[in-house]
Every structure is written in C-alpha cells, then in structure tokens.
N, C-alpha and C positions, 0 to 999 in steps of 0.2 A: 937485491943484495942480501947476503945472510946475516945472520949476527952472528959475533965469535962464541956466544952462548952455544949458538946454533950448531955452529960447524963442529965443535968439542963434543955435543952429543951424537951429531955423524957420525962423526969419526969413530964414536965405541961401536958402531953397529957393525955386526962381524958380514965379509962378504962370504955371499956364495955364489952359485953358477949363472943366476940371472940377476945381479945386484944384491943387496943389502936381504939380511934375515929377515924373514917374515914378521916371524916371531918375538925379533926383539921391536923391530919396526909396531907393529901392535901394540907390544907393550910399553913400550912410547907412545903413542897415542892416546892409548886408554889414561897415561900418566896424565898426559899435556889434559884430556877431556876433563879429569881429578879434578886439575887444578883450575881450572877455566869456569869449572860448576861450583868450584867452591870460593873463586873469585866472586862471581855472580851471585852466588847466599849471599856472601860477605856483603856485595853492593844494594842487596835491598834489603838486608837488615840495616844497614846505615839512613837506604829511605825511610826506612819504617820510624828510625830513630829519629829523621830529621820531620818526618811529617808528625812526631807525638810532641818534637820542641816546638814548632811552628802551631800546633792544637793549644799547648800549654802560651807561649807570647799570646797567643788570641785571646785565651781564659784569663790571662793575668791582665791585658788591656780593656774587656771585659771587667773584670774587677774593679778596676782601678777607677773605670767610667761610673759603675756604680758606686765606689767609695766617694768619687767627685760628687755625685747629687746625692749621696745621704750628707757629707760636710754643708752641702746649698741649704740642706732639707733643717740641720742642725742650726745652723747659721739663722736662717728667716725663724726655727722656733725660738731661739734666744733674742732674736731682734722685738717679737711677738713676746715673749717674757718682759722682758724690757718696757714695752708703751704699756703692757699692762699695769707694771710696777709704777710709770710715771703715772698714768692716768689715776691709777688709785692712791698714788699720794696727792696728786692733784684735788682728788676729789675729797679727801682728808681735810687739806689746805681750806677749801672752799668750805666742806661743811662747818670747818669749824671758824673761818672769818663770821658766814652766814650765822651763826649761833650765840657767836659774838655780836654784833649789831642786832639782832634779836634781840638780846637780853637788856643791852645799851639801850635800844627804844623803850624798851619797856619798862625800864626805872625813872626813863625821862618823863614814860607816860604818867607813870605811877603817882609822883609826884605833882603832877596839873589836877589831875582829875581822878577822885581813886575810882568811879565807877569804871569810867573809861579803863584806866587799868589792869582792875580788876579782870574785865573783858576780853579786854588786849594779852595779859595775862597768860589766861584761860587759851586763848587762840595762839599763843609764843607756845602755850607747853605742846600741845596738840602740832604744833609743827614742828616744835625741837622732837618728838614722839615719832613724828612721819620719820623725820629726817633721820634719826637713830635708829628708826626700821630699814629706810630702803639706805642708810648704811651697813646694816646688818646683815639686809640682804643682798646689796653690793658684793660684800665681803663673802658673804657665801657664796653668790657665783662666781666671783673672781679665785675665790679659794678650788673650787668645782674645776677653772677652766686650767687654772698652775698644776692642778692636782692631774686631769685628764692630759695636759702635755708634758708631764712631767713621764706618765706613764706611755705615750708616745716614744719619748728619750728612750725609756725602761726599752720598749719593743724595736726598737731599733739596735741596742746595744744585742738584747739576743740576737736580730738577723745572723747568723752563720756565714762571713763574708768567704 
C-alpha cells in the first residue's frame, strides 16, 4: 500500500517514454537517502545522549553510595567522640571521689597516730602525685586522640565528593 505522502510525490515526477524521469526519480532518492542519514545521526546522537545520562545516574548512585559510608564513617566518629568524652568524665568523677577518701583517711589517720599519719601522708601525696600525672596524661592522650579525629573530620570534609 502507499502512503498519500507517497503517491503526492509520484505524482510530480514528469513522465516520459519508459516511465517516470530519471532524473527527478534520482533526485528523489538521493532526497529520501538525506533524510534517512540524517534520521540515523539524529538516532545516535540521542544514544550517545542517553548512554552519557545512564554514565551520569551511575556516578551519581555511586556518589551517593559513597556519601552513605562517609555519614556511617561520621556517625561511629561522633559515637567514638562521645564514650571518649563519657569515659573521661567518668574518670574525672572517680579521680576525684578517689582523692577525696584519700584525703578523708588521712585526717582520720592523722589524728590517731601522728606517726602513722605523718606516713600515710607522705604515701596520700605521692598517689594524689601519680593520680594528677596519669590524669595529666590521660588528658594528654585523650586531647591527642579528639585532636587526631578531629582532623580525620578535617580530611573528610576536603574529600572532593
């Protein structure tokens, strides 16, 4: 069957003695080959287009896979911030309950026996001494480990997502 498209451009082709012009019939052809190559550009620059969105959804889910485990990554360092911050007020707590009964023993002692005291004393300062060191040094490593994930965050934030 033809189409009325069809039969409309028959119809201009002039006749002659064995059927239709050569020469317009050609240049028909070569029309219709125009448009059919330029159909066909047209359809794989559209693939080109549809395989560079389908590259991009991939990079962006991509992406997004990575932005989901740097927020994990963020998340456990803040959870890791956190028991730091309890433990070392924990250890606050304690050192200075502990420093307290120290010192409470030792006026109780003081008062029985001043030698003994005096002793006891001597041995309460030398462990309130320890205990203000490896508070000191507590605090120093705990300062060292906030400090070194702190600049984790830092190196994270530059990543380039």
């Amino acid at each position: 069957m033809v189409a009325p498209r069809e039969v409309e451009i028959m119809e201009k082709f002039n006749r002659t003695l064995r059927g239709y012009d050569p020469d317009e019939v050609n240049a028909f052809l070569d029309n219709v080959i125009a448009r059919v190559e330029q159909m066909v550009s047209e359809i794989e620059k559209k693939d080109a287009e549809i395989k560079a969105l389908k590259q991009t959804i991939e990079q962006t889910a991509v992406l997004k896979e990575k932005l989901e485990q740097y927020e994990k990554m963020e998340d456990t360092l803040n959870r890791a911030l956190m028991m730091a911050q309890k433990t070392s007020d924990q250890l606050k707590i304690a050192a200075h309950r502990e420093s307290e009964v120290v010192m409470n023993d030792a006026k109780k002692n003081a008062n029985r026996i001043v030698n003994e005291a005096l002793m006891r004393a001597e041995k309460i300062e030398s462990d309130a001494m320890t205990l203000k060191r490896n508070v000191n040094i507590f605090k120093r490593r705990l300062k060292d480990i906030v400090e070194s994930q702190l600049d984790i965050i830092n190196e994270i934030d530059k990543i380039e997502l």
